[in-house]
C-alpha positions, 0 to 999 in steps of 0.5 A: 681387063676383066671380061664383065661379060661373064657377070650373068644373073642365070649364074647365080645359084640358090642353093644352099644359098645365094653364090655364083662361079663366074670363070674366065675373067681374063685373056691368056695374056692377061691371065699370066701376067697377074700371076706373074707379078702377083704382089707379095709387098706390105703383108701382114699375118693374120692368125687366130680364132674368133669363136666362130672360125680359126684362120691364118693367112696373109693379107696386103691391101689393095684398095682401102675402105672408101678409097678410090685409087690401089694402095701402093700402086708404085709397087703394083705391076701394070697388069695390077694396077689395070686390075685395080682401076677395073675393080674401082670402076662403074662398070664392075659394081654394075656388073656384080649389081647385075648377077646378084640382083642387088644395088651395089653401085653406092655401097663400101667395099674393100679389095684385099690379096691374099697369101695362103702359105703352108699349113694356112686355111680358114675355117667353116664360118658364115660372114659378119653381118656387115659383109654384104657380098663378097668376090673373091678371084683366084691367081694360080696357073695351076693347082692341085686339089690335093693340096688344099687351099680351096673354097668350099662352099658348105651346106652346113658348118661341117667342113665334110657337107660340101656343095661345091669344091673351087680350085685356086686357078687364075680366071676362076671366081666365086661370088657370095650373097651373105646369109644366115646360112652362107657357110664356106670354108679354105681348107688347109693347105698341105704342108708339103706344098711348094706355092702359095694360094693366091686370091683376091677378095672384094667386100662390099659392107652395109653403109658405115661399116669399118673395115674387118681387115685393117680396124682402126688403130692396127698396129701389126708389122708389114712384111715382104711375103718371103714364100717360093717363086720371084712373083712381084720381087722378080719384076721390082728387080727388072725395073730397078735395072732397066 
């Protein structure tokens, strides 16, 4: 599914740090069918302030740390289990092992989507030591910049000394190298905004990292993402009755 191809080393810029815009990842068909069924089972709210960022988003679980299969996959769509097993594949890790010039091939990771709903966003921050590289695929057929909800690669930590603006739109994706000084930000998604910015983040960890997304012992509920359009439900509905 995904076009490996597109993972060149002559992509990854150097400038205000190591980070790459890798786009057109997947065909037409493709493309509009993971945004279609974009998941929306087994969310969990994250919301709070670090001391270093504020956030405050939705995450689901699509491959856990150190697992080698999607989390829930009789709740994923085809189109999102044949993403999933692409992500899980040797190809992949050799692919981004090839743009960043880095041997991904035996490291941790952990795949998670997201829901930015009104009024969610994330703040300037600079990615925990234990984040090596990070991927993360956007899922929107379309969007507005105005809007909000945009990775913003920044010079610094002030959210106004941008480098580059990355729309939410299916086929686009950013790479990121991190480093002292590897600051990015989501900005705030406006509230009168009627989707969600959807995206999907690979981590890849140093070896015996945890998980910064689901730490041992996490007790927060699960929820159905309940925000506009019939994305998975639409397509849980078909299957129930055909």
């Amino acid at each position: 599914m995904i076009d490996f191809k597109r993972f060149t080393p002559e992509l990854l810029a150097s400038e205000p740090y190591r980070w790459a815009f890798v786009g057109e990842l997947f065909s037409p068909a493709d493309a509009a069918d993971l945004v279609d069924t974009f998941p929306r089972d087994h969310f969990k709210t994250v919301k709070g302030y670090d001391g270093e960022k504020g956030y405050e988003y939705e995450a689901r679980s699509l491959v856990m740390m150190g697992a080698n299969v999607a989390s829930r996959p009789e709740l994923l769509s085809p189109s999102w289990r044949r993403l999933a097993d692409d992500l899980l594949s040797a190809d992949y890790r050799e692919a981004m092992s090839r743009l960043t010039g880095m041997d991904l091939s035996e490291l941790p990771f952990e795949i998670n989507v997201f829901h930015y709903g009104r009024s969610a966003w994330l703040g300037p921050h600079v990615d925990l030591r234990d984040k090596l590289v990070t991927h993360v695929l956007y899922f929107n057929d379309a969007w507005d910049e105005r809007d909000g909800g945009c990775l913003t690669i920044l010079r610094s930590s002030d959210m106004n000394d941008r480098e580059r603006v990355i729309l939410p739109l299916i086929g686009n994706s950013a790479v990121l190298v991190r480093s002292e000084n590897s600051w990015h930000a989501v900005s705030r998604v406006r509230d009168e905004c009627r989707v969600s910015r959807r995206s999907l983040a690979v981590t890849f960890y140093r070896p015996g990292s945890p998980s910064t997304m689901w730490p041992a012992g996490d007790t927060a509920k699960l929820h159905t993402y309940r925000g506009d359009g019939s994305g998975l439900l639409g397509w849980l509905k078909q299957k129930v009755t055909t």
